[in-house]
C-alpha positions in Angstrom: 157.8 31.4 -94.4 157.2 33.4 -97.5 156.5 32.0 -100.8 156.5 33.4 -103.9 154.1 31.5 -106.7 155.1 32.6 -110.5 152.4 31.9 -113.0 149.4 33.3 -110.4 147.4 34.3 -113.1 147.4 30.5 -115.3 145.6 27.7 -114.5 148.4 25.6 -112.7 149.7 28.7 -110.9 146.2 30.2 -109.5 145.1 26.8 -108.3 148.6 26.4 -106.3 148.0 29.7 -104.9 144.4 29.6 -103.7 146.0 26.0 -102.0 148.3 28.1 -100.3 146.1 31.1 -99.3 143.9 28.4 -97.6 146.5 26.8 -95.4 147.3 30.4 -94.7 150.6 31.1 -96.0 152.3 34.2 -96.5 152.4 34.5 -100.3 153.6 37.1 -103.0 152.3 36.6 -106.6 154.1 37.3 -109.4 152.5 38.6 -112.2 152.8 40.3 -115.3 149.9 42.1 -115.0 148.4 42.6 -111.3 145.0 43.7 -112.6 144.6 39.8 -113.1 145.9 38.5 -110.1 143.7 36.5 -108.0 142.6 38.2 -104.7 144.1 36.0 -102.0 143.7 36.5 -98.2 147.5 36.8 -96.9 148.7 37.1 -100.7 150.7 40.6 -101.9 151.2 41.1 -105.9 154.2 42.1 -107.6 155.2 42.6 -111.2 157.2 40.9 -112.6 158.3 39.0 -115.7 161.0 36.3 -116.3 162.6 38.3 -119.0 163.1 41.3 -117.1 165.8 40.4 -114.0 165.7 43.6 -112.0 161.7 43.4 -111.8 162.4 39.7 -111.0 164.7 40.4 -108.0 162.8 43.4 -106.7 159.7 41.1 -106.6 161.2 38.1 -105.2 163.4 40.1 -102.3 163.0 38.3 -98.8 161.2 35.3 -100.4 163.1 32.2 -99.4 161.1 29.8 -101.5 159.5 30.2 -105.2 157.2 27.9 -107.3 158.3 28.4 -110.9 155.7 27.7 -113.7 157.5 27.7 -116.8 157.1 30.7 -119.0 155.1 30.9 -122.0 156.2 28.9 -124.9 158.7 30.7 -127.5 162.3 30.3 -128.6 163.7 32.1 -126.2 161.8 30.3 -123.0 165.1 29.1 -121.7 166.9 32.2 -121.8 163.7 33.9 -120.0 164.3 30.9 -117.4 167.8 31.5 -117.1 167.5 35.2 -116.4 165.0 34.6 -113.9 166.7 31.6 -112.2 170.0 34.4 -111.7 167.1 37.1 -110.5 166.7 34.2 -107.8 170.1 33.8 -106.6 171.1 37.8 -106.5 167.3 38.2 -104.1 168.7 35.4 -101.7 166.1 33.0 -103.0 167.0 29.3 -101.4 164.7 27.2 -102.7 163.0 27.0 -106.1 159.8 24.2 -106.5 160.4 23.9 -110.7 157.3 22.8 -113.4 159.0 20.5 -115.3 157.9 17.8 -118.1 158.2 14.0 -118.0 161.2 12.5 -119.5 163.0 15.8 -119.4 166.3 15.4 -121.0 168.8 16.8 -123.7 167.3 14.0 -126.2 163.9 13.8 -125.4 161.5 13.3 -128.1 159.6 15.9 -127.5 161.1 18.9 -127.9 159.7 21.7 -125.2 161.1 18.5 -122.7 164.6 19.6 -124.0 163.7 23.2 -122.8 162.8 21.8 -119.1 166.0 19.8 -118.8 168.3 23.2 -119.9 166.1 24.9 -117.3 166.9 21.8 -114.8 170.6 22.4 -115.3 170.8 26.1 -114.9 168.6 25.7 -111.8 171.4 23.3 -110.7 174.2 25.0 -111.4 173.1 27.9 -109.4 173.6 26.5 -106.5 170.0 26.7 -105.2 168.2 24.2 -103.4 165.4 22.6 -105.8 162.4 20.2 -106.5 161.4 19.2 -110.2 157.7 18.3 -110.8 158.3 16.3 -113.9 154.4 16.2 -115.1 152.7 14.2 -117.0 150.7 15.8 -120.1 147.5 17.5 -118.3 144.3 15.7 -118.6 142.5 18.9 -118.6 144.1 19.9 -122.1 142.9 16.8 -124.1 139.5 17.7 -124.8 141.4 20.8 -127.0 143.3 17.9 -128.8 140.1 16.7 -130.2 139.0 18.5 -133.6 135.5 19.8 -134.8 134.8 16.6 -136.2 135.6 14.8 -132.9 139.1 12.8 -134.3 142.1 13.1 -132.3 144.8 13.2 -134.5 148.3 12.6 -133.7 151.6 9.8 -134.5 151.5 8.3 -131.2 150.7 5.0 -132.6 149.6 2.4 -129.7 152.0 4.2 -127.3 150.9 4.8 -123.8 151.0 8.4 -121.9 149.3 8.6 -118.3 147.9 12.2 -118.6 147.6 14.0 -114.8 145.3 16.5 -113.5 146.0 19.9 -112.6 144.4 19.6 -109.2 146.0 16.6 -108.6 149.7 18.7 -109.8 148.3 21.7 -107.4 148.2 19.7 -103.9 151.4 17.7 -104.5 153.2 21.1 -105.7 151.3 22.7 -102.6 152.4 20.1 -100.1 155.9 20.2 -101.2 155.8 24.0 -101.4 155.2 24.1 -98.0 157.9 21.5 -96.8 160.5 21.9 -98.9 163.6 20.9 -96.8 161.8 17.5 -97.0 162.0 17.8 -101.1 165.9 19.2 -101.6 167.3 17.6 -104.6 164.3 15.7 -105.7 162.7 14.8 -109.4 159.5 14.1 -108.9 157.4 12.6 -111.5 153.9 13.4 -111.4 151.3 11.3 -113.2 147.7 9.7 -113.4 146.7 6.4 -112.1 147.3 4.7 -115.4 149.0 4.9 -118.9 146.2 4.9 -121.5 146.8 4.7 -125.9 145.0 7.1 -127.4 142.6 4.6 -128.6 141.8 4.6 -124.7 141.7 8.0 -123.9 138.7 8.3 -127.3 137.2 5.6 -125.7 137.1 7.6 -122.2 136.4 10.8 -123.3 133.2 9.5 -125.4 131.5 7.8 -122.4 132.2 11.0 -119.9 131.2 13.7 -122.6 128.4 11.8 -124.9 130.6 12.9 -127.8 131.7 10.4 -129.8 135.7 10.8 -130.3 137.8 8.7 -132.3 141.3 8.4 -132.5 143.2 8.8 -136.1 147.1 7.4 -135.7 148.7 9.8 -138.6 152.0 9.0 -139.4 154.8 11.9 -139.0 154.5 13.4 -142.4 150.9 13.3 -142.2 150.9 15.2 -139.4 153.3 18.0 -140.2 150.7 18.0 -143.4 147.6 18.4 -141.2 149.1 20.9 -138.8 150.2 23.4 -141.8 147.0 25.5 -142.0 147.4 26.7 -138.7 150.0 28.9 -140.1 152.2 28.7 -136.9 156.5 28.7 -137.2 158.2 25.9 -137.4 159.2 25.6 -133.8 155.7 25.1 -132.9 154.9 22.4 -135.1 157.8 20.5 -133.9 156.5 20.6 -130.6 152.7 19.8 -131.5 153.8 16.7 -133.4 156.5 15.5 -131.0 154.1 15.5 -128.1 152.7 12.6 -129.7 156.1 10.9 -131.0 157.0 11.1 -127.6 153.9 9.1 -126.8 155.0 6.7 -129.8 158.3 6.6 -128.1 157.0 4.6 -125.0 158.8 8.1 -123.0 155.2 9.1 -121.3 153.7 5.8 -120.5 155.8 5.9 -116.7 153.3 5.6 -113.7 153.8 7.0 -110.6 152.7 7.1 -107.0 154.2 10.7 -106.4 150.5 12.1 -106.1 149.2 9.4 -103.5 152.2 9.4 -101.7 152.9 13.1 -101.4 148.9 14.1 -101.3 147.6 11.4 -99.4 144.8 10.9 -102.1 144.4 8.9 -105.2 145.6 10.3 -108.4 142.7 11.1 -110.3 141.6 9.1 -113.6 141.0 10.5 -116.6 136.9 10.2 -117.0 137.1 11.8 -113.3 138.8 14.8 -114.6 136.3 15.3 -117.6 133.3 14.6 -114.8 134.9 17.9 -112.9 135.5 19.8 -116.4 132.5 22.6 -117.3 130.5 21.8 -120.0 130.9 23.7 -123.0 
């Protein structure tokens, strides 16, 4: 069985392919620029983007199964989603393994969760078999949360969010990938061993780096306020500041057992996952 892994280039995608390349599977990568793609034993590279359908569908011809990483973030990511989702359906895709977000839902606090759920429902509506991986926020991303002066900053308050690794995302999205049928029609949501406040992850991340890192709970304004120099639209803001008012929210603090019970290992903790990290 052919699978096709989107994203082959990034850091979720490349890790889910080299997963599949070792368990020998027959793979096509779909990049935007093949010059970067990984070198994979049993792995072909096509072109392709998820704004551009015909590319899309030429790429993903006589693949019955497809791991979709979202696309980059902009405004139009849905729409990008959309037209690949159709690309799908017209190649005779049957089965699409989706990245979502935790909590994903029309309401959701934070807003890029909004964008997953629209892409859930078009992904639905196509009539194609699917699996959502509603992750956690990644582990691996919260040492770039922490500025210069080693404060994380954010309005999560004392709220809870049990932040995943991308390895441990990479074998459960690998496992599924390749039993599928076993997977039709589920959510599945995909976190760390435990739900930490942000007090707790500074804690953490200042024993396994030696860098003492402190945690600063702004309120909302102040963090609109502290975010302005960055010079970046308004869109983007709204999604920096509501990944932690989703935390405040209680709407990331779910644990669950999808990566033992799908991977057969533990889900890996936090300090674990800076351990792995290179220094630097």
């Amino acid at each position: 069985m052919r699978i096709a892994v989107t994203g082959a280039t990034g850091r979720l995608g490349s890790r889910v392919a080299q997963r599949l390349a070792t368990a020998g599977v027959d793979l096509r990568l779909l990049v935007r620029d093949p010059a970067r793609a990984p070198r994979l034993p049993g792995a072909a590279v096509a072109r392709a983007s998820y704004a551009d359908g015909a590319a899309a569908r030429a790429a993903l011809a006589g693949t019955p199964v497809v791991f979709m990483v979202s696309a980059a973030e902009t405004p139009d990511r849905v729409d990008q989603h959309r037209t690949f989702v159709d690309a799908a359906v017209a190649a005779g895709v049957e089965h699409v393994v989706y990245v979502s977000f935790l909590g994903a839902g029309p309401d959701a606090t934070f807003t890029l969760a909004r964008d997953h759920w629209a892409t859930e429902a078009h992904i639905r509506a196509s009539g194609l078999a699917f699996t959502f991986l509603r992750d956690s926020l990644y582990a691996d991303f919260l040492p770039q949360m922490v500025g210069p002066d080693g404060v994380l900053r954010g309005p999560a308050g004392q709220g809870r969010v049990a932040v995943v690794a991308q390895d441990d995302i990479a074998d459960l999205a690998a496992a599924v990938l390749r039993d599928p049928a076993r997977h039709a029609g589920a959510t599945h949501d995909v976190t760390g061993p435990e739900a930490l406040t942000l007090d707790e992850v500074a804690d953490v991340m200042s024993r396994a780096t030696g860098r003492p890192v402190s945690y600063h709970a702004e309120t909302v304004d102040e963090a609109y306020r502290s975010r302005a120099a960055y010079g970046a639209p308004a869109w983007q803001v709204d999604a920096w500041v509501s990944t932690y008012t989703a935390i405040a929210a209680g709407e990331l603090a779910a644990v669950s057992d999808a990566v033992p019970r799908i991977t057969g290992h533990p889900a890996t903790p936090l300090a674990e996952v800076l351990a792995r990290a290179p220094a630097g």
